[in-house]
C-alpha positions as CSV (number, residue, x, y, z in Angstrom):
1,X,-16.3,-28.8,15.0
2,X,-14.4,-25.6,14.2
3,X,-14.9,-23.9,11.3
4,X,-12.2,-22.1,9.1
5,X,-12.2,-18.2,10.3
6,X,-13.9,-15.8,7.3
7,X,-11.5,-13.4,5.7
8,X,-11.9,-10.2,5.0
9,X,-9.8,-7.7,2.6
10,X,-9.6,-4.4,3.6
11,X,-7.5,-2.1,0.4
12,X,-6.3,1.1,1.4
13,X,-6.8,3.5,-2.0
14,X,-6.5,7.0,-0.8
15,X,-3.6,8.0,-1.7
16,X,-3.0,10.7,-4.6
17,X,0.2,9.4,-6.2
18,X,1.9,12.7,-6.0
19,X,5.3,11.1,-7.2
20,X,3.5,10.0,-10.1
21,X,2.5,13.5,-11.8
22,X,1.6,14.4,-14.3
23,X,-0.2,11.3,-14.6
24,X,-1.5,10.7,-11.3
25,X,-4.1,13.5,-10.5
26,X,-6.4,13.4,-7.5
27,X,-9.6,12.5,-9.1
28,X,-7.7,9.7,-11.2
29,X,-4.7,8.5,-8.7
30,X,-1.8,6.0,-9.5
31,X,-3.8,3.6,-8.3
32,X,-6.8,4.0,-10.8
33,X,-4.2,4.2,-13.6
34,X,-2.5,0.7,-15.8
35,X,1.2,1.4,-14.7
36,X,3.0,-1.8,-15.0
37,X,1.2,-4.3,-17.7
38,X,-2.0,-5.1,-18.1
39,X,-5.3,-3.9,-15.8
40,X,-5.1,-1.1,-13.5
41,X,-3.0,-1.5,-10.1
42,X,-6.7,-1.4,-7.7
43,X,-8.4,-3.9,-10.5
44,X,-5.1,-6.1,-9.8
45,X,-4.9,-5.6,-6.4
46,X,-8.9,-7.3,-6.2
47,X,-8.2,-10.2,-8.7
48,X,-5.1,-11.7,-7.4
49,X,-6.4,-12.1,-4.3
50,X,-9.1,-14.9,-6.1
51,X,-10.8,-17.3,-4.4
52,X,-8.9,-16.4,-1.3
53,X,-11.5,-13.5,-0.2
54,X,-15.0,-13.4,-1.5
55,X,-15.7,-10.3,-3.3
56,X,-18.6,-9.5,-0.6
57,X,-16.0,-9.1,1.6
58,X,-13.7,-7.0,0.2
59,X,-13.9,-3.1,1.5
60,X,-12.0,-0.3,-0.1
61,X,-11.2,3.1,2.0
62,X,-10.7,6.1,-0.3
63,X,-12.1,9.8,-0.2
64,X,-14.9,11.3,-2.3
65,X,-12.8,12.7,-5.3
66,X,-12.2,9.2,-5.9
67,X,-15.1,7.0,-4.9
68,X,-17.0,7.1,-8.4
69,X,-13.8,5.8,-10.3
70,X,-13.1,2.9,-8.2
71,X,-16.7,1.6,-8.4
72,X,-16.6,1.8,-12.0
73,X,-13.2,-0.3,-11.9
74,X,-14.5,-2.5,-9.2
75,X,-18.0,-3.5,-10.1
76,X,-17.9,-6.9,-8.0
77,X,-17.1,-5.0,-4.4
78,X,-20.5,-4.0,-3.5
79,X,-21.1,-0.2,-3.2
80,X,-22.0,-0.2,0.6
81,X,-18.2,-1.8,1.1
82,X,-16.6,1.3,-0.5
83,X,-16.0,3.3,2.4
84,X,-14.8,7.6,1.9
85,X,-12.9,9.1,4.4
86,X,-14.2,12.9,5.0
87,X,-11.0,13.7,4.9
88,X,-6.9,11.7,4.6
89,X,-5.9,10.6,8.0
90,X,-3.2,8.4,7.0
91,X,-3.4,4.7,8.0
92,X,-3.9,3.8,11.1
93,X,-7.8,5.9,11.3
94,X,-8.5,4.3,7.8
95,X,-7.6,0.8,9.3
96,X,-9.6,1.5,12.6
97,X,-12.5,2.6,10.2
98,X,-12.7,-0.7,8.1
99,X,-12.3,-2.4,11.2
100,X,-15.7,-1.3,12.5
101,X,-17.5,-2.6,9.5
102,X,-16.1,-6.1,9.8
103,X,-16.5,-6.6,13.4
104,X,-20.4,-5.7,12.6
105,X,-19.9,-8.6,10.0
106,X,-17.7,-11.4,12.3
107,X,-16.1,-10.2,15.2
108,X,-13.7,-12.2,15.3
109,X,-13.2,-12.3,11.6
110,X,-9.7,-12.4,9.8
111,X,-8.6,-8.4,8.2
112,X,-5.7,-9.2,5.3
113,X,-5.2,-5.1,5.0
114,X,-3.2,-4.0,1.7
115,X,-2.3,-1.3,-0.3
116,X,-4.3,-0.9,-3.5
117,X,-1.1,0.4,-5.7
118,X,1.5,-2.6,-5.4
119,X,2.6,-5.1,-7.4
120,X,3.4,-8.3,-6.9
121,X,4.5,-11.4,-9.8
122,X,4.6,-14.6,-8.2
123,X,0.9,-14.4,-7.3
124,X,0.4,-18.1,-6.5
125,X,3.3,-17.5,-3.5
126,X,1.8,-14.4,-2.4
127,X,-1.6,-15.7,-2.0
128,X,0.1,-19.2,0.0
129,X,1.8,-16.4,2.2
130,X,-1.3,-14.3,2.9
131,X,-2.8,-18.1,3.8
132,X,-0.1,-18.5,6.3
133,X,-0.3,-15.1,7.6
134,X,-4.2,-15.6,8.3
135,X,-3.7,-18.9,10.4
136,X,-1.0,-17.7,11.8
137,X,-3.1,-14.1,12.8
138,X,-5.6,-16.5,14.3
139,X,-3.9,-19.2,15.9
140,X,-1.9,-16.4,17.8
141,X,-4.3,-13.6,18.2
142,X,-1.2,-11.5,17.6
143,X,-0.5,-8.7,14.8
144,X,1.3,-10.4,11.4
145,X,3.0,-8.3,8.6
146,X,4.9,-9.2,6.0
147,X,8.7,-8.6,5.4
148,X,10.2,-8.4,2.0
149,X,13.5,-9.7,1.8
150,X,16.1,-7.1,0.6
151,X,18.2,-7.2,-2.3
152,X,19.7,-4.2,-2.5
153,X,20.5,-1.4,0.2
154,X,17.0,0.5,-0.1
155,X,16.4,4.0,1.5
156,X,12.8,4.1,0.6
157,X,11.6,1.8,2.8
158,X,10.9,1.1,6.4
159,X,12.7,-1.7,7.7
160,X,11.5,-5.1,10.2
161,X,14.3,-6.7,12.0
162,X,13.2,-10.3,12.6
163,X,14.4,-12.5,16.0
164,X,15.6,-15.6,15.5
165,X,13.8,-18.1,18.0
166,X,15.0,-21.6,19.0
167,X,13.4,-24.4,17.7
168,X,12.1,-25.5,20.5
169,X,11.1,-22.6,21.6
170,X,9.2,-21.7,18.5
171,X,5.0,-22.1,19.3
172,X,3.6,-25.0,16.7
173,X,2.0,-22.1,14.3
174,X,5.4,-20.5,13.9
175,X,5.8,-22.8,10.6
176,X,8.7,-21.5,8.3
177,X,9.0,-18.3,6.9
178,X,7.1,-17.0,10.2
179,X,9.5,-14.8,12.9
180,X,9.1,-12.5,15.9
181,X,9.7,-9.0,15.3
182,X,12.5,-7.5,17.0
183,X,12.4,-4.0,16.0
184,X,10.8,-1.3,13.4
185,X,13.4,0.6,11.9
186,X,12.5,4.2,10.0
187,X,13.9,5.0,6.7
188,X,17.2,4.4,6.6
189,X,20.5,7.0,5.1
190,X,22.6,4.7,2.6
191,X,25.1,3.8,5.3
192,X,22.4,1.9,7.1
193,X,20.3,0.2,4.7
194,X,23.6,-1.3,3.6
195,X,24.4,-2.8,6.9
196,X,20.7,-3.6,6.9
197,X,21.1,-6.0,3.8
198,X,24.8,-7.0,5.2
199,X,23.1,-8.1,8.9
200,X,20.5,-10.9,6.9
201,X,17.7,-10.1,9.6
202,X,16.5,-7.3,8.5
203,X,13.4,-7.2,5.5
204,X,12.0,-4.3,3.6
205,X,8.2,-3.1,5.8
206,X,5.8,-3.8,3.1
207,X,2.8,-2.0,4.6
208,X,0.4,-5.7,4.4
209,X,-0.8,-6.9,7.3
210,X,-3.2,-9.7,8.9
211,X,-5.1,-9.7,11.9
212,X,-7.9,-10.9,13.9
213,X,-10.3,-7.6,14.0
214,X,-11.2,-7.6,17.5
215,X,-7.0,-7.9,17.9
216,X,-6.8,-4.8,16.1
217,X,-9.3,-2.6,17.9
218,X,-8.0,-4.0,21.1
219,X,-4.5,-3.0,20.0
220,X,-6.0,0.5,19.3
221,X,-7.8,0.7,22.2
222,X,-4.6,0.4,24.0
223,X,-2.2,2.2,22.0
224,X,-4.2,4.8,20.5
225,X,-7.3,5.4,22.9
226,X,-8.3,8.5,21.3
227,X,-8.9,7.2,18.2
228,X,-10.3,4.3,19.4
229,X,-13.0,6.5,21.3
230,X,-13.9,8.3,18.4
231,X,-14.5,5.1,16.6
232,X,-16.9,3.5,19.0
233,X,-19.0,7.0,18.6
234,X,-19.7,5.4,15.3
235,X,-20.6,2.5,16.3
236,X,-24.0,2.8,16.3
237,X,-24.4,5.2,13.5
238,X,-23.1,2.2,10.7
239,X,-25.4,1.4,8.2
240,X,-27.3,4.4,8.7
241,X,-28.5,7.7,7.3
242,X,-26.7,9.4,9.6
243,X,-23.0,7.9,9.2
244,X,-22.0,10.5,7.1
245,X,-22.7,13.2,9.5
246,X,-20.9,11.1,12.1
247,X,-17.9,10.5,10.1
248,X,-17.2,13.8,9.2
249,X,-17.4,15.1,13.0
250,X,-15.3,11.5,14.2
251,X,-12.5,12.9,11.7
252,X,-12.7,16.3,12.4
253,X,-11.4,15.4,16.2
254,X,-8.8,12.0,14.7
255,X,-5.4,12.9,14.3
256,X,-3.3,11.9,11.3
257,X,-0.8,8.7,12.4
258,X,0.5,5.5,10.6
259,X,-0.7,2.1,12.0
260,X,3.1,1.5,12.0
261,X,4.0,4.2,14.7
262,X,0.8,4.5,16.1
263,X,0.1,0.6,16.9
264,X,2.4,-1.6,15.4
265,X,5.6,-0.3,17.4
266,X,3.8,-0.7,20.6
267,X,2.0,-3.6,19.8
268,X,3.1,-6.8,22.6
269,X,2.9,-9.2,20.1
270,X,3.6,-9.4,16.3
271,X,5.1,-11.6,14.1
272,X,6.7,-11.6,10.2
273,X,6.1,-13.7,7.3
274,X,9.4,-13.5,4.9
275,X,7.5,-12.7,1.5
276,X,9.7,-13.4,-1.4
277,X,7.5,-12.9,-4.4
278,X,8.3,-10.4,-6.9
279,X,7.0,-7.7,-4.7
280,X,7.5,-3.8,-6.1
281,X,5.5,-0.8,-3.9
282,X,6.3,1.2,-7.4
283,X,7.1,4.0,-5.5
284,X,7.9,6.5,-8.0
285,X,9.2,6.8,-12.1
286,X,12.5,5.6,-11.3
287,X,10.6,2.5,-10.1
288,X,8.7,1.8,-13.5
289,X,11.8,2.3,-15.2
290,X,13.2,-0.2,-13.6
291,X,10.6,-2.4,-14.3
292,X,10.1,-2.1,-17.7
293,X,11.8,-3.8,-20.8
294,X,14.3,-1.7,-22.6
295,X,16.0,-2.1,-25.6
296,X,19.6,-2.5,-26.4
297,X,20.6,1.7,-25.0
298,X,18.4,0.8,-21.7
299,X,15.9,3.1,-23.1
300,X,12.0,2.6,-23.0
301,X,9.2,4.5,-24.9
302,X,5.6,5.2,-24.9
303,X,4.9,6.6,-27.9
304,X,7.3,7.3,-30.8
305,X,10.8,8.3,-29.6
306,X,13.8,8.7,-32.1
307,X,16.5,8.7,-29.6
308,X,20.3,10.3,-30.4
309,X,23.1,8.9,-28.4
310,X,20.7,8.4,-25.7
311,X,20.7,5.8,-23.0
312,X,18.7,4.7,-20.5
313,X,15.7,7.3,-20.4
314,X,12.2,6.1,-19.9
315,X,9.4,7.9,-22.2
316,X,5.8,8.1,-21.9
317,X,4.7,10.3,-24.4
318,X,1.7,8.3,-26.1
319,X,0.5,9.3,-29.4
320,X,3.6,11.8,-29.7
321,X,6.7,12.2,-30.9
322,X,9.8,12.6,-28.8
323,X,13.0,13.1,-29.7
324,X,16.1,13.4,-27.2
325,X,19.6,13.8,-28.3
326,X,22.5,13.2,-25.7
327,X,21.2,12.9,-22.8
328,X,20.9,9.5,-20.3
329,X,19.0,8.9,-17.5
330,X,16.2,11.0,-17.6
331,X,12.5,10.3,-17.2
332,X,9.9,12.1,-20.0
333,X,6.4,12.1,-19.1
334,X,3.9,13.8,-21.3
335,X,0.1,14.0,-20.8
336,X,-2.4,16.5,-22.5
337,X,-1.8,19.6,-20.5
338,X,2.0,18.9,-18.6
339,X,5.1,17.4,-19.4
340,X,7.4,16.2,-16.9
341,X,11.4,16.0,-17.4
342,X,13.3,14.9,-14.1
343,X,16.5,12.6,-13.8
344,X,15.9,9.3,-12.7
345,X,17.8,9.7,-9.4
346,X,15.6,12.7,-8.3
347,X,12.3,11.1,-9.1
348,X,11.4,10.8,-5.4
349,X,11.0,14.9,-5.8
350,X,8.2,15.0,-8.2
351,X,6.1,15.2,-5.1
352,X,8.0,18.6,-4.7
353,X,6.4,19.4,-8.0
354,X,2.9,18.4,-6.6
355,X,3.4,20.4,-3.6
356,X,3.8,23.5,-5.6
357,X,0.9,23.7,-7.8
358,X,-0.7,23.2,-4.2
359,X,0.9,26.1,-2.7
360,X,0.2,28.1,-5.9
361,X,-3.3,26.7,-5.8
362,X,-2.9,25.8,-9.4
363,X,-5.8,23.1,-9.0
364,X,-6.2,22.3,-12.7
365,X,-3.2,20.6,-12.5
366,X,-3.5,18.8,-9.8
C-alpha cells in the first residue's frame, strides 16, 4: 500500500535585515526580532506550519553570528537540524546544503523550503496550499512554487507568469489553483509591473517552494554542476566530526547564486500554486507601516509621540518621547545607540545606510 511521502521544512534564516536598521543587527536579524504582532517572525514561521511538519524535521540554515539566538527561539528543532553556513552564499548553496541532510533522512522525501521572515494571515489557507503543493511536488516529480496574486503594481518583487492549459490537457494532479510556469520575470520598473497586474497571468515570486529532494539535487546536478560537485564532497563527511572542516573548504570553492536564476529558470518542469493568503515578505519600514493600525492622521507610535500637524509617520521609539511637528510621511526608528529618520518612499535605501557603516567598518553598529 503506498504510504503518504514524509515532509520536511527546510527555513532559510541568514539573512541580516539590512533594510531594517537600526533594529536589525547581524547577531539579532529581522528575523529574530517581533516585527508585526505577537512572537518573533522565525518562532512564527515554525508554529504555523503545525501539525503539517514534525518538528524533527524542520532544519534551519543560518550562519554562526546567529546560530545561538535561533536555538534559544526554537527549542523544539533539534540542535543537529540547525545547519551554519561558513559563510552567505545566497539561496541556491543553502538549499543544496539542506538538501543533503534530508536525502540522508528519506530520499525521496518532500522539501517545503521557506523564508524564516514572512508573514502570512490566513494560516489555515496557507498550510491547505503548502498540502497541495506537496502532492502536487510528488505526484509530478517536478519543481512547485508559489505565486502571490498581485494587487497592486509592485517593483519589489520578482514576477511568475503562469500558462493557461486546456482542460483536457491539464494532468489529474493539476487540481485548481495549480499552473505551468511560463516565464520568470526580474524586478520590474513601474511601467511594467503595471502591465504585469493589467495582463491577470502574472503573480508576485514569493521565494516558497516544494520539491521532491532527489528532484532538487538532480535539478542541481544539471543546472548547476559545480555546486552540485562540491555538495557530494560532503556527502560522506555528514554527521561527522569532520563536517565543519569540510563545509568551510566546500564553500570556500561555491559561488554565490539564487535557486531562482541558478535552477529554477532552467528547470524543464515546474509548476505554480496561486497563494492568496494574506501574504507580506515585509520587505522593509515602508512595509510595517503599511501594516500597522494608525489612528485617525495615519500615524503609528511605539512609544510616546505628541505629533503636530503630522500625518502619516510611523514611530518606534519605545520607552521615549518623540515629538514631530509638520512633517508626513516619515519613518522614526530609535534604538539605544542609533536613530533612524528616512521618508517612507526611500525606505528600500536603508540598506545604503548598512552598507556604509560596512565600508567605514563601523562594526558596533552593525
Amino acid at each position: 500500500m503506498d504510504t503518504k511521502p514524509q515532509i520536511y521544512a527546510v527555513i532559510m534564516a541568514g539573512g541580516v535585515g539590512a533594510r531594517f536598521w537600526p533594529r536589525s543587527r547581524e547577531k539579532n536579524p529581522k528575523q529574530l526580532l517581533e516585527i508585526a504582532g505577537e512572537g518573533t517572525m522565525i518562532q512564527n514561521t515554525i508554529r504555523r506550519l503545525g501539525a503539517f511538519v514534525e518538528p524533527k524535521n524542520v532544519f534551519v540554515v543560518t550562519n554562526k553570528m546567529q546560530k545561538d539566538g535561533i536555538m534559544q527561539q526554537l527549542p523544539q528543532v533539534p540542535q543537529a537540524n540547525i545547519l551554519v553556513e561558513p559563510v552567505g552564499r545566497n539561496t541556491a548553496p543553502c538549499i543544496g546544503l539542506a538538501a543533503m541532510f534530508v536525502q540522508r533522512l528519506d530520499p525521496k522525501g518532500i522539501m517545503v523550503v521557506l523564508p524564516a521572515d514572512h508573514l502570512i494571515q490566513d494560516e489555515l489557507e496557507f498550510v491547505r496550499v503548502l498540502e497541495l503543493g506537496a502532492s502536487v511536488a510528488d505526484a509530478s516529480e517536478s519543481l512547485v512554487t508559489i505565486g502571490i496574486q498581485p494587487n497592486r503594481p509592485e517593483t519589489g518583487y520578482g514576477y511568475i507568469q503562469v500558462r493557461e492549459d486546456a482542460e483536457e490537457d491539464r494532468p489529474a494532479f493539476m487540481k485548481e489553483g495549480v499552473f505551468q510556469v511560463k516565464t520568470f520575470a526580474e524586478k520590474p520598473n513601474p511601467q511594467m509591473a503595471q502591465q504585469f497586474l493589467e495582463s491577470g497571468d502574472f503573480l508576485w515570486n514569493s521565494g516558497m517552494f516544494m520539491w521532491r529532494v532527489d528532484v532538487i539535487l538532480s535539478e542541481i546536478q544539471r543546472s548547476l554542476p559545480d555546486l552540485h560537485e562540491r555538495l557530494k564532497q560532503l556527502e560522506p563527511s555528514l554527521g561527522t566530526p569532520m563536517f565543519e572542516q569540510s563545509l568551510d573548504r566546500a564553500y570556500g570553492m561555491v559561488r554565490s547564486i539564487s535557486i531562482d536564476y541558478g535552477v529554477m529558470e532552467k528547470a524543464k518542469s515546474v509548476y505554480v500554486i496561486r497563494g492568496n493568503f494574506g501574504w507580506n515578505d515585509v520587505g522593509s519600514w515602508d512595509e510595517v507601516c503599511r501594516l500597522a493600525p494608525k489612528n485617525e492622521c495615519g500615524n503609528f507610535a511605539n512609544g510616546t509621540i505628541i505629533a503636530v500637524n503630522s500625518k502619516n509617520t510611523y514611530v518606534h521609539a519605545p520607552g521615549k518621547l518623540v515629538a514631530t511637528v509638520g512633517v508626513d510621511d516619515l519613518i522614526i526608528i530609535q534604538t539605544d545607540d542609533a536613530l533612524l529618520v528616512c521618508k517612507k518612499d526611500n525606505s528600500q535605501d536603508v540598506k545604503e545606510v548598512v552598507d556604509y557603516l560596512r565600508r567605514k567598518k563601523m562594526n558596533e553598529f552593525l
